[in-house]
C-alpha positions as CSV (number, residue, x, y, z in Angstrom):
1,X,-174.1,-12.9,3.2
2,X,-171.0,-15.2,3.1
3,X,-171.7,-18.9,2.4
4,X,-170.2,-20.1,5.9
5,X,-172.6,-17.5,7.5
6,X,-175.6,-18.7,5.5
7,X,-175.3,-22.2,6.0
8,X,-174.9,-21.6,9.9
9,X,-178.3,-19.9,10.3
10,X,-179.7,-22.1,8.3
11,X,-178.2,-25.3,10.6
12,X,-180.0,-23.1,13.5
13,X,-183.4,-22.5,12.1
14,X,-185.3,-25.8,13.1
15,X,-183.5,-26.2,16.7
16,X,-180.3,-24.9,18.9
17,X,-177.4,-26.7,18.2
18,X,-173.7,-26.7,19.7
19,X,-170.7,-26.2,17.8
20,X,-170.0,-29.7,16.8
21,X,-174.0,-30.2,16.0
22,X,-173.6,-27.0,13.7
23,X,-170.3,-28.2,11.8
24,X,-172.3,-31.6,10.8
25,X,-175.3,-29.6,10.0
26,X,-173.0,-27.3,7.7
27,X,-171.5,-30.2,5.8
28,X,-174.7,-32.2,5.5
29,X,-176.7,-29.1,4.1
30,X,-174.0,-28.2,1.4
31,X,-173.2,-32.0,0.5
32,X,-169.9,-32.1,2.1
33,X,-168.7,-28.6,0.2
34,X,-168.3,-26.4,3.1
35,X,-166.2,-27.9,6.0
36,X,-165.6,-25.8,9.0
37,X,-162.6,-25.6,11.1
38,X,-163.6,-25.0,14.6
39,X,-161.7,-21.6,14.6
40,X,-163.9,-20.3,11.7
41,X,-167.0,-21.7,13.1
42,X,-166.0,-19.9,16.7
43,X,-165.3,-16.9,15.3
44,X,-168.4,-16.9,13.3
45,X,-170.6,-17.5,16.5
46,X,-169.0,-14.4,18.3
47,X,-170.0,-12.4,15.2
48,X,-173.3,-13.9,14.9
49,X,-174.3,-13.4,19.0
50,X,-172.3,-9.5,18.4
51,X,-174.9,-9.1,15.7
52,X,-177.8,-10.2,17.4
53,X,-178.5,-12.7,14.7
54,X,-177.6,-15.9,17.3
55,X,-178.4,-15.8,20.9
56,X,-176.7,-18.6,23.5
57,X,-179.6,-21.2,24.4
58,X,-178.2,-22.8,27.2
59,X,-175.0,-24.7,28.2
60,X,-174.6,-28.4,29.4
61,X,-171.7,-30.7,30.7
62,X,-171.2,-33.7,28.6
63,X,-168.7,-35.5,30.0
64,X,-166.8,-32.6,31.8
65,X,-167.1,-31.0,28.5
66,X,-169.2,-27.5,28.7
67,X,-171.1,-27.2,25.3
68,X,-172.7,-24.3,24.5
69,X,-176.2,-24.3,22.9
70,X,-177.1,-21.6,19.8
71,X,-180.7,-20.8,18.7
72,X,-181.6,-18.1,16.0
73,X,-183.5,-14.7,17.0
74,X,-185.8,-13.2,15.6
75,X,-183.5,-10.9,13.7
76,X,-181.7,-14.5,12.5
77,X,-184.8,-16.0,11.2
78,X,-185.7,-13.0,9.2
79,X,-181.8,-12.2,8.0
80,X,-181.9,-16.1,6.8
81,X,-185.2,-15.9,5.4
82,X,-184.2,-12.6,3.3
83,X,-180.8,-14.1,2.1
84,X,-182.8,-17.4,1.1
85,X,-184.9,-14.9,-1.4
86,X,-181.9,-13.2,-2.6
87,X,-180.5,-16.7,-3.7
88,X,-183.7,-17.4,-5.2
89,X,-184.1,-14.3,-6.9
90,X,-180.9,-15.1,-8.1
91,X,-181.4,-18.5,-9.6
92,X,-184.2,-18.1,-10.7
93,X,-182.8,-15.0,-13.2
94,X,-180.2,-17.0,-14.1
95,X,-182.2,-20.0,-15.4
96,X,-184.4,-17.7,-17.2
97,X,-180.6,-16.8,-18.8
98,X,-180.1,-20.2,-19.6
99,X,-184.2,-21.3,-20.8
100,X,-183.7,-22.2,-24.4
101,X,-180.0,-22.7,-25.0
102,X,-179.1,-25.9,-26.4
103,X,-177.8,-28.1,-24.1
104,X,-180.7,-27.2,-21.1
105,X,-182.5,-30.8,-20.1
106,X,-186.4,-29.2,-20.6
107,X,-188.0,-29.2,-17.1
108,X,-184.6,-29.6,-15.2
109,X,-182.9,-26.3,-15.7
110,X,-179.7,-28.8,-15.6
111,X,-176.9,-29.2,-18.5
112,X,-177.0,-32.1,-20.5
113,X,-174.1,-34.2,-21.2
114,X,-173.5,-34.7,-24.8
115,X,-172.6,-38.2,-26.1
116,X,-168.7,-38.8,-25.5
117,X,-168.8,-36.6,-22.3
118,X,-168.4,-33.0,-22.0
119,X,-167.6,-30.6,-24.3
């Protein structure tokens, strides 16, 4: 599962949100690394309802604005939930790569910086 995809469903998963709701979600849940351009995130809502992974909630007016509503289906909430232990599957095998190495901040799994900065 792409990133873009992943990070959609997962804005979805605790309430329907409309396109602009979804692109805040996005960049709040990846800290501002994935941004997306309302021509990617429209074109990823098509595939997602095509795919039966999305479903429309409802639509309102907001200002004579339409916005349209998404919500996760069932099929959504169990593709997210299988890519979420993929990822973990994944992290955790490569933090058992990295357990030991010099370097590893015990109880952190993060890098530590030596004195005068990185190597």
């Amino acid at each position: 599962m792409q990133t873009p995809t992943f990070l959609i469903l997962a804005a979805l998963a605790k309430q329907p949100r409309h396109g602009y709701g979804i692109v805040q979600t996005v960049a709040e849940l990846s800290d501002g690394e994935v941004k997306l351009r309302p021509g990617t995130l429209y074109g990823a809502l098509d595939r997602l309802v095509e795919q039966g992974l999305i479903e429309l909630d409802h639509e309102e007016a907001v200002e004579g604005r339409l916005r349209r509503y998404y919500r996760l289906t069932t099929n959504g909430t169990t593709a997210l939930a299988t890519e979420i232990e993929r990822l973990q599957r994944h992290a955790d095998a490569a933090r058992e790569q990295l357990r030991g190495r010099p370097g590893i901040v015990p109880g952190f799994s993060r890098l530590a910086v030596p004195a005068g900065g990185p190597a």
